[in-house]
VOBA-1610 file (N, C-alpha, C; in pm, whole numbers, padded with zeros to 5 digits, always signed):
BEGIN
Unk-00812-03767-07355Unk-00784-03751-07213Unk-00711-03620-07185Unk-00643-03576-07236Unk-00564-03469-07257Unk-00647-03351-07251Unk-00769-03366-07358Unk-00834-03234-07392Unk-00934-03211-07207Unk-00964-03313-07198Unk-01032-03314-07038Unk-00940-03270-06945Unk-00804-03276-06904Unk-00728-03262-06823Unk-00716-03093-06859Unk-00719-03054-06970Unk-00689-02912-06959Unk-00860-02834-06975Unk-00965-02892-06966Unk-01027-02868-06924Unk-01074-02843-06813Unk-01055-02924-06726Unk-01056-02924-06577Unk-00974-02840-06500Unk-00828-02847-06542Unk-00724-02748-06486Unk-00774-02598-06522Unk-00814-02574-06650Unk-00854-02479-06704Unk-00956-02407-06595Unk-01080-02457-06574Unk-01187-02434-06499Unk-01136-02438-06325Unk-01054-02483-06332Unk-01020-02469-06167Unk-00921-02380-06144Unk-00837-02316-06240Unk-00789-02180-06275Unk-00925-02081-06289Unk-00978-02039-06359Unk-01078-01973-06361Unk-01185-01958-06251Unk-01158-02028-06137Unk-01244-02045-06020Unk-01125-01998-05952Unk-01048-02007-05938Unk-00967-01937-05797Unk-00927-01812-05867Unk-00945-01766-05972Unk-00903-01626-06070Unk-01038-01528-06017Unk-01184-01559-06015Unk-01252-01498-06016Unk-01323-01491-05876Unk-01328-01658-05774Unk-01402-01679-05668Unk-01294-01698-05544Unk-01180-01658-05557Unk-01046-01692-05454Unk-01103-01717-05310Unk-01144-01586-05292Unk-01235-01637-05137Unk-01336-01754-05073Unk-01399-01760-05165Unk-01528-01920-05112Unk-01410-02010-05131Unk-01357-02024-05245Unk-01233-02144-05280Unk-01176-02171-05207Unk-01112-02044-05062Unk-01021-02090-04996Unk-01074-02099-04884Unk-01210-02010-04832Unk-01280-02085-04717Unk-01360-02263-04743Unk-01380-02275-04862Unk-01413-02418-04884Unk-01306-02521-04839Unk-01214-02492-04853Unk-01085-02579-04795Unk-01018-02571-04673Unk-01082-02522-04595Unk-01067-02457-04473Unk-00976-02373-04422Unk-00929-02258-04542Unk-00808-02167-04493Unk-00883-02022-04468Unk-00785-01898-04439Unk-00870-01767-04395Unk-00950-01750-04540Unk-01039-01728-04557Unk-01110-01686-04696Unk-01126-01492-04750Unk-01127-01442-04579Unk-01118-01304-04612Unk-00922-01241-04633Unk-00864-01332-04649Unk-00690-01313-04625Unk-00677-01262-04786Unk-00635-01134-04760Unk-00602-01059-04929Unk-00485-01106-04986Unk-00401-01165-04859Unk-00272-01181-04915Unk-00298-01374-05003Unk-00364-01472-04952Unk-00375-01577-04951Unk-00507-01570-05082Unk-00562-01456-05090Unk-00658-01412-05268Unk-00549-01429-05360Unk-00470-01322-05341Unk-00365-01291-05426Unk-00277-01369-05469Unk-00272-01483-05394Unk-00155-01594-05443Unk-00286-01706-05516Unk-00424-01709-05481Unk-00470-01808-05554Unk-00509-01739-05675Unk-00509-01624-05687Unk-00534-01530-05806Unk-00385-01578-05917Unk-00319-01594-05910Unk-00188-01582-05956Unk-00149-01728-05965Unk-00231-01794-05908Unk-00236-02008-05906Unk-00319-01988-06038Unk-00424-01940-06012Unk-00545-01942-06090Unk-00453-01886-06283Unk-00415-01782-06266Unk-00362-01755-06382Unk-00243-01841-06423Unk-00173-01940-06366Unk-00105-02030-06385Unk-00163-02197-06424Unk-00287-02157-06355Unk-00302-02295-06469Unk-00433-02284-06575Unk-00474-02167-06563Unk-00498-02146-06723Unk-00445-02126-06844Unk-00325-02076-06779Unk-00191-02083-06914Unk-00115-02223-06936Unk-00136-02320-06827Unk-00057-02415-06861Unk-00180-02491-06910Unk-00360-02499-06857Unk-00461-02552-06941Unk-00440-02527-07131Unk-00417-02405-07147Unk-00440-02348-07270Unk-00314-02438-07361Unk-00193-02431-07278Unk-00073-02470-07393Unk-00093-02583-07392Unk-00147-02669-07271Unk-00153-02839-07332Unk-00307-02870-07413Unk-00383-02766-07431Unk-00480-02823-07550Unk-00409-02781-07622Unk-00353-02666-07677Unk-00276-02654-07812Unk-00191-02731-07845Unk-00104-02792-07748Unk+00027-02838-07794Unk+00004-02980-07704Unk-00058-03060-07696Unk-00037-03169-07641Unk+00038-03263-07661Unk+00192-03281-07667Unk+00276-03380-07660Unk+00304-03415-07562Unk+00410-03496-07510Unk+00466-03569-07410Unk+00518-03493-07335Unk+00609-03409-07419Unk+00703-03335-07352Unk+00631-03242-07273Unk+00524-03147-07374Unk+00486-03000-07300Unk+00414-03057-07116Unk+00330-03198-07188Unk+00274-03246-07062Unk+00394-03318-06918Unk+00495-03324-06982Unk+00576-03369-06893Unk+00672-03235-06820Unk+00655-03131-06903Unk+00734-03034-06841Unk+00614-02948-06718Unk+00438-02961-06778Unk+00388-02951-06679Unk+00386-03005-06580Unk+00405-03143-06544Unk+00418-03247-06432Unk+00479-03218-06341Unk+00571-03152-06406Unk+00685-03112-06339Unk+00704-03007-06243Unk+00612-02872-06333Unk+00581-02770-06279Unk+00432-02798-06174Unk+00359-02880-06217Unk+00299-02931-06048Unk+00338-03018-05994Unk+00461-03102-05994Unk+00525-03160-05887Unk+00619-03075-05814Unk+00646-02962-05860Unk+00744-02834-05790Unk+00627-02762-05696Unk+00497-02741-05741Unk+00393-02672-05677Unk+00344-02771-05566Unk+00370-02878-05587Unk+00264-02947-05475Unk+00406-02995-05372Unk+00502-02955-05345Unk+00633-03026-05323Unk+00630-02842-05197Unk+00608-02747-05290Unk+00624-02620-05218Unk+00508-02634-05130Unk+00379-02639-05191Unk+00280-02614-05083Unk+00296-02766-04933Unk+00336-02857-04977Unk+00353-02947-04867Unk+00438-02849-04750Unk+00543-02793-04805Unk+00669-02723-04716Unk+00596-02659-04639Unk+00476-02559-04722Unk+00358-02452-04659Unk+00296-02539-04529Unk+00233-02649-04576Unk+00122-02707-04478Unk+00213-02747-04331Unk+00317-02773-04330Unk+00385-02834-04219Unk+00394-02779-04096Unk+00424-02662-04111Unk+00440-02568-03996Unk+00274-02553-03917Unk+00235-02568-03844Unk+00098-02532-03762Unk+00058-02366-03790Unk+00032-02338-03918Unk-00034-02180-03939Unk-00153-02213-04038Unk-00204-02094-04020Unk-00364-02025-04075Unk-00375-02097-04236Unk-00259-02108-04275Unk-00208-02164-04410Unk-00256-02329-04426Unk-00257-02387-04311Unk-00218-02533-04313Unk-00281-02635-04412Unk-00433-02626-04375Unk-00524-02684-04464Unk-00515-02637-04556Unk-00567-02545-04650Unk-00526-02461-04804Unk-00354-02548-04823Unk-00323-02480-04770Unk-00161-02559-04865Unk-00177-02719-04860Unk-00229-02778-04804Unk-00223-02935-04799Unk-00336-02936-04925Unk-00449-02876-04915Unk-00536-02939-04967Unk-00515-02845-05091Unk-00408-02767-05141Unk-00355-02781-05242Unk-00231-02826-05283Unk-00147-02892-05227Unk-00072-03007-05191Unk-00102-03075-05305Unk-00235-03112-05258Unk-00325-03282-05314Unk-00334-03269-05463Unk-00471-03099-05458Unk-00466-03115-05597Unk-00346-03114-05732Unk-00274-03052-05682Unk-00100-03009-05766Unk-00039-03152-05755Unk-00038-03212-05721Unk-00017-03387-05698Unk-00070-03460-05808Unk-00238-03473-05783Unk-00330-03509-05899Unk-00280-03471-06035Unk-00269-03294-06016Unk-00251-03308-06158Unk-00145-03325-06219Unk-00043-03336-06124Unk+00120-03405-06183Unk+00085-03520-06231Unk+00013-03624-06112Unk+00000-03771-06175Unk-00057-03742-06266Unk-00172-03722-06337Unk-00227-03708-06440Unk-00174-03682-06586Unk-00078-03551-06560Unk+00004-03505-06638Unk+00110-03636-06698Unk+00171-03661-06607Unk+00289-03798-06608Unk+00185-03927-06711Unk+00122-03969-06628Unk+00029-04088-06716Unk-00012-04036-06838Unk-00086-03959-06891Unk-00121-03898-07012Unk-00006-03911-07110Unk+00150-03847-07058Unk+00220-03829-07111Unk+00305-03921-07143Unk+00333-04011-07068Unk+00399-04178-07097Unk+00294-04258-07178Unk+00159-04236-07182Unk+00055-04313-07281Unk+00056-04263-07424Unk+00110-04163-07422Unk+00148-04070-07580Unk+00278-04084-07605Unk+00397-04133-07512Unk+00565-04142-07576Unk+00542-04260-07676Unk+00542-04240-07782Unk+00525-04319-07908Unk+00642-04457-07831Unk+00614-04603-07872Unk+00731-04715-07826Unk+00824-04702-07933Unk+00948-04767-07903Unk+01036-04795-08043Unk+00975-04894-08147Unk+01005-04906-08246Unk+00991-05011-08354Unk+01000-05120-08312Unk+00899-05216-08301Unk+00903-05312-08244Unk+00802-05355-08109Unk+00833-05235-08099Unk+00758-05318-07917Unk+00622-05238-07956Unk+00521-05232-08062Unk+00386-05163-08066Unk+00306-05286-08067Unk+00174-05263-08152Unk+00106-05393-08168Unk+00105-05431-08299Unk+00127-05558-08307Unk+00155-05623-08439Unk+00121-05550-08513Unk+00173-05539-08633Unk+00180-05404-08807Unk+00166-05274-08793Unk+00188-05260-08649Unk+00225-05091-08642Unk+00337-05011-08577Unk+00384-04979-08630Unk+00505-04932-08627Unk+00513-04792-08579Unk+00590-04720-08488Unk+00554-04565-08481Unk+00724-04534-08467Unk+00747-04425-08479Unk+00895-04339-08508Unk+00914-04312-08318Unk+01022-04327-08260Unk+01091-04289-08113Unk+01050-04172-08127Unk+00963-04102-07998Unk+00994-03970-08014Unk+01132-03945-07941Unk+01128-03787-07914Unk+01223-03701-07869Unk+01249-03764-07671Unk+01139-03755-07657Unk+01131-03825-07516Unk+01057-03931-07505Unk+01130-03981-07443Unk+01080-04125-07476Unk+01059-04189-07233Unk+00970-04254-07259Unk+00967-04312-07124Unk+00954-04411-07080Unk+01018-04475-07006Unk+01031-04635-06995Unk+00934-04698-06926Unk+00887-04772-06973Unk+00704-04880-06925Unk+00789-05021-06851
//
């Protein structure tokens, strides 16, 4: 599940890196706005770097510190959508996706916090990790 999630993030980085304009008239914001390219250009290179480190490094943590960093992104763009500007739709309706992929991030990452000794399924045993998350 993991390797799909940074697949997807991956490819939807690489679509606002190379196609910023259709991307952001598809969602109904200005599509010819250089300034509103430039920030999905710079989205786009942000979650291909965070795609890349959670296929390499897929633990709990790296995926939980991403969660984090799209629950900070989708928390900012809400702030964006509120005000009645040219912005509105684009920031909501990236709002949503930075949301998704927090939840995503979060679930993935509590389904991999290894349980303590004891609470697994009968004869298997796994070591606490470092972060651990309560079910």
């Amino acid at each position: 599940m993991t390797q799909l999630l940074s697949v997807v993030r991956g490819a939807y980085g690489v679509a606002l890196c190379c196609a910023p304009g259709p991307l952001i008239g598809l969602a109904g914001g200005p599509a010819g706005d250089q300034r509103a390219r430039a920030v999905a250009r710079i989205l786009g290179a942000r979650h291909i770097a965070q795609a890349a480190l959670s296929a390499v490094r897929p633990n709990p943590a790296v995926l939980a510190i991403g969660a984090a960093a799209d629950t900070l992104h989708a928390t900012s763009m809400a702030a964006v959508a509120l005000p009645d500007t040219p912005y509105r739709r684009i920031a909501g309706t990236d709002a949503l996706i930075a949301t998704a992929f927090a939840m995503d991030g979060i679930i993935i990452a509590a389904g991999q916090a290894a349980p303590f000794r004891g609470q697994g399924p009968p004869g298997r045993t796994r070591r606490p990790s470092r972060l651990s998350f309560r079910r």
